[in-house]
C-alpha positions in Angstrom: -43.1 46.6 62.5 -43.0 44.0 60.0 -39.9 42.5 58.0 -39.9 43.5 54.4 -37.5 43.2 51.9 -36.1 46.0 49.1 -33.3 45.8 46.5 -30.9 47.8 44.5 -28.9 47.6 41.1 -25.7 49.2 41.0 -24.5 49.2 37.6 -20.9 48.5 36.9 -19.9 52.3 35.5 -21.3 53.6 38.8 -18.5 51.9 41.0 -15.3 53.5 41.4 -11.6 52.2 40.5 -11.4 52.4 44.6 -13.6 49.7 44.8 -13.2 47.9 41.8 -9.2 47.7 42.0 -9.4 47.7 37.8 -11.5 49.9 35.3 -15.2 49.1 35.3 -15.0 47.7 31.8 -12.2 44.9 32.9 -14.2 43.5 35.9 -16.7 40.9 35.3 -20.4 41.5 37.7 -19.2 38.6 39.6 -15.9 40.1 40.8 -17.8 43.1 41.3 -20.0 41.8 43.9 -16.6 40.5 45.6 -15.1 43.8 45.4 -18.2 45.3 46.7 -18.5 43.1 49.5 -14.9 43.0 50.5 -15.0 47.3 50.6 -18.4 47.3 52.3 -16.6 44.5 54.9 -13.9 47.5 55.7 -16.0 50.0 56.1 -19.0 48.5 57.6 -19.2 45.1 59.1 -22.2 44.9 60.0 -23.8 46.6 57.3 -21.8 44.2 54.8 -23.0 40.8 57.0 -26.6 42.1 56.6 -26.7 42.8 52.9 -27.0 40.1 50.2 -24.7 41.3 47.6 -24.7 39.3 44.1 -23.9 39.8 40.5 -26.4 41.2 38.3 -26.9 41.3 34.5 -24.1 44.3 34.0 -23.5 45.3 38.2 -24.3 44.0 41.4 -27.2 43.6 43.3 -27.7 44.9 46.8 -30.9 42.8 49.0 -31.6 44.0 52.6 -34.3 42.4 54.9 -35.5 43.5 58.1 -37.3 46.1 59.2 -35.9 48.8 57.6 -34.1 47.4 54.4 -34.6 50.8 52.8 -32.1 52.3 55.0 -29.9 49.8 54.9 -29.8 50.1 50.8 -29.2 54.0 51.7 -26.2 53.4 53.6 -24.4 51.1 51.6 -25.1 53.5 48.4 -23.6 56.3 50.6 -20.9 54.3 51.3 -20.2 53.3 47.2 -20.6 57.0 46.1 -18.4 58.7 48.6 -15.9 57.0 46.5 -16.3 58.7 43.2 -14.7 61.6 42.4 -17.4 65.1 42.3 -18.9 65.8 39.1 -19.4 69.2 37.8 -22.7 70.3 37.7 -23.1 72.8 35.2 -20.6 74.3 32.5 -18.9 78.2 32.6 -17.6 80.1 29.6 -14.8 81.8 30.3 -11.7 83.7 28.2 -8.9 80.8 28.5 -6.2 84.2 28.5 -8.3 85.2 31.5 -8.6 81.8 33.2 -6.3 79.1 33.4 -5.6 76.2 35.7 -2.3 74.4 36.6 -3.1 71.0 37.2 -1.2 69.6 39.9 1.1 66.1 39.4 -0.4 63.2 40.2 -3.9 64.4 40.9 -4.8 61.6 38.1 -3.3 59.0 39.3 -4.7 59.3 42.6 -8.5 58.4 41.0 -6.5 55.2 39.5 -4.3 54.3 41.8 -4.5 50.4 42.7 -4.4 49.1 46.6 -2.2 46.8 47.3 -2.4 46.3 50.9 -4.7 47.5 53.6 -4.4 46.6 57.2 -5.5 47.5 60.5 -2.8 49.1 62.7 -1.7 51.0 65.9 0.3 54.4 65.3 3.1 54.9 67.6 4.8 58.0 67.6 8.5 58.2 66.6 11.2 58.5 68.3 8.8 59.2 71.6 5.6 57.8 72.1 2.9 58.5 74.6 0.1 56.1 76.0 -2.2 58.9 74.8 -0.9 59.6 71.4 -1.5 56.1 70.4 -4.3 55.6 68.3 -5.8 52.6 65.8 -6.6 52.9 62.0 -6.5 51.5 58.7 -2.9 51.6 57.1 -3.3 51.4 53.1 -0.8 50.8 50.6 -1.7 51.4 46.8 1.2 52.1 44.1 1.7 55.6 44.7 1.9 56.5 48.8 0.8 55.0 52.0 -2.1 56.2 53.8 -3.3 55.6 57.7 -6.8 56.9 58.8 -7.2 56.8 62.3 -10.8 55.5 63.9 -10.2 58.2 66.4 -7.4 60.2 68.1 -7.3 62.0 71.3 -4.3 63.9 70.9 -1.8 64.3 67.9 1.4 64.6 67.3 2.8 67.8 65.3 4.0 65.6 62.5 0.3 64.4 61.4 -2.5 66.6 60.1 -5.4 67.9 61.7 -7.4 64.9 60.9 -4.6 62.8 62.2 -4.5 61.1 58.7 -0.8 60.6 57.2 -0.6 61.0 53.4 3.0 59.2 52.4 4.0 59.1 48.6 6.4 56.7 47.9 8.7 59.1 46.4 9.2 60.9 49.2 10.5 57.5 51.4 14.2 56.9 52.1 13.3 53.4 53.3 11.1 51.3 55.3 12.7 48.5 58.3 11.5 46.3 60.8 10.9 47.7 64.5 9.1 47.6 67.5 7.5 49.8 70.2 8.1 47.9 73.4 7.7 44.4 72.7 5.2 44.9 69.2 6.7 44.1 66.1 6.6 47.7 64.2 6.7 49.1 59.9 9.5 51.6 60.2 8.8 54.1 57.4 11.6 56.5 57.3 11.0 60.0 55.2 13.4 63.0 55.2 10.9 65.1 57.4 9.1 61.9 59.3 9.9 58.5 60.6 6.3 56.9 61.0 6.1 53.4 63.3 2.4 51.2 63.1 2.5 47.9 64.9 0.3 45.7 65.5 -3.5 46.8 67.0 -4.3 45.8 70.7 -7.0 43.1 69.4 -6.7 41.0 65.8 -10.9 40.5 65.2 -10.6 40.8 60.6 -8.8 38.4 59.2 -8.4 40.7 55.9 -7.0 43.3 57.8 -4.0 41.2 59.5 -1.0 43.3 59.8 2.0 41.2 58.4 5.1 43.1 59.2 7.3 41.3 56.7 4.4 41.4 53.7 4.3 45.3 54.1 8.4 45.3 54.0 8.2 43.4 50.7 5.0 44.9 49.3 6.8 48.5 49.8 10.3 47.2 49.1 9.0 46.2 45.4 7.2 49.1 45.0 10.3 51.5 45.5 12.6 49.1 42.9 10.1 49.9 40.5 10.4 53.8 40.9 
């Protein structure tokens, strides 16, 4: 099969704040293809080493070689768009006495919410702890709540959902400390219902997703003062 070589725009109103980090209209086509490259990194390595992502008259453009570059545009697209929020398709009439919606706090902030910090992590169960309810993730910090996604789990805990995700808004934590499982430095974050532990991850391989104990502490620390 021979090598070919395709190529996408992505205009910059089709990006989300989640990858952006700002609105669309505040992020110049060159930070964009940063911000692109840096969430492609996260998600996909490999994907995001193969790709030659640049800045583009109004977005960023996405270049794949190889023997099947049109695949490789697919992914990454996938990848982009998974991040937007869902669009209505079509419109309804209805009488507003006979249908009305309470919109729940917060839902808005969530599509403009701003990372902070994202790191990759081992979970260790609090205030007992398993070899085999251990598990590695992402830990994200944005200004509203704290989110950990494991890459896979094979057992959970009661306290996490079924996904074995944890969801933590700010507002509901009493504090966060230094700890340690063993002999691994360990985030104590400590909630009326939950005390959640993530310490380092058994191998360091991305140097953007370090866990630094002490930069969560203050990151989360600075975060609370301002609530």
């Amino acid at each position: 099969m021979m090598s070919s070589v395709e190529e996408t725009r992505v205009g910059l109103s089709s990006l989300s704040f989640r990858v952006l980090q700002a609105p669309p209209d505040e992020v110049s086509p060159a930070a964009a293809a940063s911000a692109v490259r840096r969430f492609l990194e996260r998600k996909r390595p490999g994907l995001a080493q193969a790709l030659e992502i640049e800045a583009a008259p109004g977005g960023v453009m996405l270049r794949a070689r190889g023997e099947a570059p049109g695949a490789m545009l697919h992914e990454a697209l996938d990848l982009l768009e998974s991040t937007r929020p869902p669009v209505a398709e079509r419109e309804i009439e209805v009488d507003p006495e006979e249908f009305a919606i309470e919109t729940a706090e917060g839902v808005a902030d969530v599509l403009h919410e701003r990372e902070v910090l994202r790191s990759r992590v081992r979970y260790f169960p609090y205030p007992i702890c398993e070899w085999f309810e251990i598990s590695t993730g992402e830990l994200a910090l944005s200004d509203h709540r704290v989110t950990y996604e494991p890459e896979w789990q094979i057992m959970q805990d009661e306290a996490a959902h079924a996904s074995g995700q944890h969801l933590i808004p700010l507002n509901s934590v009493d504090r966060v400390e230094r700890g340690e499982w063993w002999d691994v430095p360990c985030l104590m974050i400590y909630t009326p219902r939950t005390t959640y532990r993530y310490g380092w991850p058994a191998e360091r391989r991305d140097i953007e997703l370090l866990f630094d104990v002490d930069e969560w502490l203050l990151r989360i620390r600075q975060l609370l003062e301002r609530q």
